[in-house]
C-alpha positions as CSV (number, residue, x, y, z in Angstrom):
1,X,0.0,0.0,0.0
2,X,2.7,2.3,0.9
3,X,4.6,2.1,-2.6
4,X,0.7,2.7,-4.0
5,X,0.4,5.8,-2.1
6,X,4.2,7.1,-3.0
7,X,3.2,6.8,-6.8
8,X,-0.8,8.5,-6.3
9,X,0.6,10.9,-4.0
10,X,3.4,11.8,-6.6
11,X,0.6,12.4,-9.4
12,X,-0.6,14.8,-7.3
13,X,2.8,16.7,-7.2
14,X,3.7,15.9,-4.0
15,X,7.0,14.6,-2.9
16,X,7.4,11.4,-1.2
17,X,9.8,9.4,0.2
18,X,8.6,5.8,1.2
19,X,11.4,4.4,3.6
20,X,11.6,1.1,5.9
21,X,13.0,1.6,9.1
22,X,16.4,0.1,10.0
23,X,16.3,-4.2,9.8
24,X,13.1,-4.0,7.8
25,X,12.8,-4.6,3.8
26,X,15.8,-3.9,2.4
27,X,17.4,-1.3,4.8
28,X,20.2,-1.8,6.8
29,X,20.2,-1.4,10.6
30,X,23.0,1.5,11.7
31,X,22.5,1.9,15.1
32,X,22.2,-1.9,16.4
33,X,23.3,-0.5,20.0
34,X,20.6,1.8,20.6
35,X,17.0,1.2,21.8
36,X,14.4,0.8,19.4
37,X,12.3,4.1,20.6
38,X,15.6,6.1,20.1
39,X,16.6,3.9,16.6
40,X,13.3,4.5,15.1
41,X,13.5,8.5,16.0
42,X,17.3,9.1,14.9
43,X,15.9,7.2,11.0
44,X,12.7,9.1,10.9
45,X,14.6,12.6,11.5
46,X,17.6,11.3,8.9
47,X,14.9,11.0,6.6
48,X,13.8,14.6,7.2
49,X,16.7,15.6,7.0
50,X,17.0,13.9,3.9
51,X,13.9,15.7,2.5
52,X,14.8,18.9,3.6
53,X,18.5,18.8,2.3
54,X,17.0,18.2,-1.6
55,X,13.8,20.0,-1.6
56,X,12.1,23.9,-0.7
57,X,9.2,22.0,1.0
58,X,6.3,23.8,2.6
59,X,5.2,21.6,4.9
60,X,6.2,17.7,5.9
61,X,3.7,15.0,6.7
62,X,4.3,12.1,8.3
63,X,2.5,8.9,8.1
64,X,2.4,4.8,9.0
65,X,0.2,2.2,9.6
66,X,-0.1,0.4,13.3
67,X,3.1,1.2,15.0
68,X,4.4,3.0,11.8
69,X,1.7,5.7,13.0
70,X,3.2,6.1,16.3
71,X,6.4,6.2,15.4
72,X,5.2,8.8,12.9
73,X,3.4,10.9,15.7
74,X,6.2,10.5,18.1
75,X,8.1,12.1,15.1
76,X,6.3,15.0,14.9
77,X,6.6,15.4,18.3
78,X,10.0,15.7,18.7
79,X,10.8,17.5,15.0
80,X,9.1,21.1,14.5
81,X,9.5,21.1,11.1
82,X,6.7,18.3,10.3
83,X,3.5,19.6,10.0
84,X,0.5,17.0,9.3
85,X,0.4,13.4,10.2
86,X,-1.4,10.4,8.4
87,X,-2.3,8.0,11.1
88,X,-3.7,4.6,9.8
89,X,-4.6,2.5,12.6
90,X,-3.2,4.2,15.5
91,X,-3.6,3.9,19.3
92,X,-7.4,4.2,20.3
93,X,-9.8,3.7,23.4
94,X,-12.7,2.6,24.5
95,X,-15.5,4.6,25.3
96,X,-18.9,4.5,26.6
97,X,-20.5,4.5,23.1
98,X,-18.1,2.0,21.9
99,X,-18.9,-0.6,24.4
100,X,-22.9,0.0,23.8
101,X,-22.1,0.0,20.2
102,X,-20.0,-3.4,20.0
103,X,-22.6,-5.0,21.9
104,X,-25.2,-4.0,19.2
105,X,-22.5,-5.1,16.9
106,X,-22.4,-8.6,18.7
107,X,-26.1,-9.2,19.0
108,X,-26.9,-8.5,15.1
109,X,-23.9,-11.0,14.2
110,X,-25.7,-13.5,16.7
111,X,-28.7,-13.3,15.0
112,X,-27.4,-13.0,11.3
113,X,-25.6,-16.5,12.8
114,X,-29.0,-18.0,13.7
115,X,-30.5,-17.5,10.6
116,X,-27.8,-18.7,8.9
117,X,-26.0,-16.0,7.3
118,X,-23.3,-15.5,8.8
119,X,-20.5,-17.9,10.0
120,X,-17.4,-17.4,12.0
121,X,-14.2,-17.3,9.9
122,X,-12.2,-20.6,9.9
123,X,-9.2,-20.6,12.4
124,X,-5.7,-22.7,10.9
125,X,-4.6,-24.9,13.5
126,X,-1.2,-25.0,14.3
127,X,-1.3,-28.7,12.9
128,X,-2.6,-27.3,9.7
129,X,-6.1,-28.7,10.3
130,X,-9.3,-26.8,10.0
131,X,-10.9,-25.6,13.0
132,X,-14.2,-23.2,14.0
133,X,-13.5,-19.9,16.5
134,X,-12.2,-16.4,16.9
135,X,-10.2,-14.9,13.7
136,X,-6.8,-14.8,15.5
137,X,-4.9,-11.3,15.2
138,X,-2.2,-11.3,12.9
139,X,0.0,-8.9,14.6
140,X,-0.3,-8.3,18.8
141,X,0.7,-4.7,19.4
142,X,0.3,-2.4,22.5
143,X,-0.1,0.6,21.8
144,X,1.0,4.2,23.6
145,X,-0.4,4.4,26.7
146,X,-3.3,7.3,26.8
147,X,-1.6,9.6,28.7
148,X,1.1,9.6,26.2
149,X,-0.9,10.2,23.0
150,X,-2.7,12.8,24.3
151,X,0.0,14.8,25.6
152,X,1.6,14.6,22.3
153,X,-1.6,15.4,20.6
154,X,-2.4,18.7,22.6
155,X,1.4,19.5,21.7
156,X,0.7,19.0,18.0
157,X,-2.4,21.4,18.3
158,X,-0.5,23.7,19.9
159,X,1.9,23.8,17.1
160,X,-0.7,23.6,14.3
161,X,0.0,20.1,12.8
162,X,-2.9,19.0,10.9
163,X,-3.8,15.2,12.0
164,X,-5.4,13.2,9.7
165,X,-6.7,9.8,11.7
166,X,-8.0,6.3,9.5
167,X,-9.5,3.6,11.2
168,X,-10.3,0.0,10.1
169,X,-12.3,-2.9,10.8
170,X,-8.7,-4.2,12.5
171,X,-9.2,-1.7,15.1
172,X,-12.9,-2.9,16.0
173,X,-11.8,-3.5,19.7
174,X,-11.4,-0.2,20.6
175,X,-12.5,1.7,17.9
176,X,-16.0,1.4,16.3
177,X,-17.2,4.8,15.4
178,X,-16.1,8.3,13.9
179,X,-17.6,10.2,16.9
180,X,-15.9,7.7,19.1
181,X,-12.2,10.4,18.3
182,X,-13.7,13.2,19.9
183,X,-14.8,11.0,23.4
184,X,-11.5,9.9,23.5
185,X,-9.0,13.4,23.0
186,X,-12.0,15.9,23.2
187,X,-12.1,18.6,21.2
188,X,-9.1,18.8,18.8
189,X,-10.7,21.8,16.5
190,X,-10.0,21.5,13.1
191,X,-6.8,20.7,13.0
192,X,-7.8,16.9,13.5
193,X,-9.6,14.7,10.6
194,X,-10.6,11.4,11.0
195,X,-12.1,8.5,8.5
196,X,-13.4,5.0,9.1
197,X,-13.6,1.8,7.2
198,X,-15.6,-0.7,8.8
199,X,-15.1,-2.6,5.9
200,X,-11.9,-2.8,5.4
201,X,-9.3,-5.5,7.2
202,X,-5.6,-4.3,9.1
203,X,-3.7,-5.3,6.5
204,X,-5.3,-4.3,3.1
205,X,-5.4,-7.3,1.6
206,X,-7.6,-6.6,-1.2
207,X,-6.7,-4.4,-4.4
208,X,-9.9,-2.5,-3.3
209,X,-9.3,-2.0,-0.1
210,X,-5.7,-0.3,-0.1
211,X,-7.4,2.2,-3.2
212,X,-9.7,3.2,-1.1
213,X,-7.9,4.4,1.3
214,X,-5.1,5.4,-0.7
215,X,-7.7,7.8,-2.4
216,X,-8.9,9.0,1.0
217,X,-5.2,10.4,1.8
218,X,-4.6,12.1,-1.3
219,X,-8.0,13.5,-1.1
220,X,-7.4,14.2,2.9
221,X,-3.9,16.1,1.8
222,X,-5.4,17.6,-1.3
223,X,-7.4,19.9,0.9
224,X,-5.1,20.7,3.4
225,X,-2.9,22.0,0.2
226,X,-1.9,25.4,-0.1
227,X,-3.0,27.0,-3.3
């Protein structure tokens, strides 16, 4: 999805840089001796620095899926010259409308079940053999505490940075609902956008799927754009 967003991105006459952090893909690790919170900021700032030392730019936006969007908001944090973030999955918490709204969720997929349209997806046993339950998470991931993201978000809205929030269907445990952003970090003005896809899985698997939201960034960044 990423390289698909580099190229749409790119027609729109934005620059891009699409980079894997240090022992990922093809890139090399440099600082082996350091820990991975202060790795992954040293690489994210080199490849601002990067940017910055081959192009006028008039603004920088940061973005990542999972904990690519943290290490994207902790980025942004710590660097003044980035000004938006793309957050695709990123930390999130439940509320009082979530829970009411997952068990709403829950009791129309019991009774879709009952009637017989709806059946749990089929679980791979370790042995390789077929087996009925829960869809098991492909990645386990905890996020930022809350009292970390939203000191960092207050600090971003202090300093202007536009924060452009996606949510899937991967994130269904603690995020259900568009409405649900505001519960969680109150009011964030309109510095903050925020889009969901119930519909659409963690990882993008289908062709459709990573469009979609490829389309929704270049749209979200399109009017954020200065003329």
């Amino acid at each position: 999805m990423y390289a698909q967003l580099a190229r749409r991105l790119a027609d729109d006459g934005i620059v891009t840089l699409r980079f894997d952090l240090g022992g990922i893909g093809d890139s090399r690790q440099e600082y082996e001796q350091r820990p991975l919170k202060e790795r992954t900021e040293l690489e994210v700032r080199a490849a601002v620095d990067y940017l910055t030392e081959l192009f006028c730019l008039d603004g920088i936006v940061l973005g990542g899926l999972c904990s690519g969007a943290e290490d994207a908001v902790r980025g942004a944090w710590s660097d003044s010259r980035v000004s938006g973030v793309v957050l695709i999955d990123p930390f999130a918490y439940r509320t009082a409308g979530w829970a009411w709204r997952h068990a709403l969720h829950r009791a129309a997929r019991r009774v879709l079940r009952a009637l017989g349209y709806y059946a749990p997806p089929v679980v791979r046993k370790a042995s390789g053999g077929p087996g009925q339950g829960k869809h098991p998470r492909l990645v386990t991931y905890k996020y930022m505490e809350r009292s970390e993201s939203t000191l960092i978000l207050s600090g971003l809205v202090a300093r202007n940075v536009r924060i452009h929030f996606l949510y899937t269907a991967g994130m269904r445990d603690f995020f259900n609902h568009e409405r649900q952003l505001h519960a969680m970090f109150g009011d964030l003005g309109n510095l903050a956008t925020v889009d969901y896809f119930p519909g659409i899985d963690h990882t993008q698997a289908l062709e459709e799927d990573r469009r979609a939201l490829v389309e929704c960034i270049a749209r979200r960044l399109r009017e954020r754009k200065p003329s």
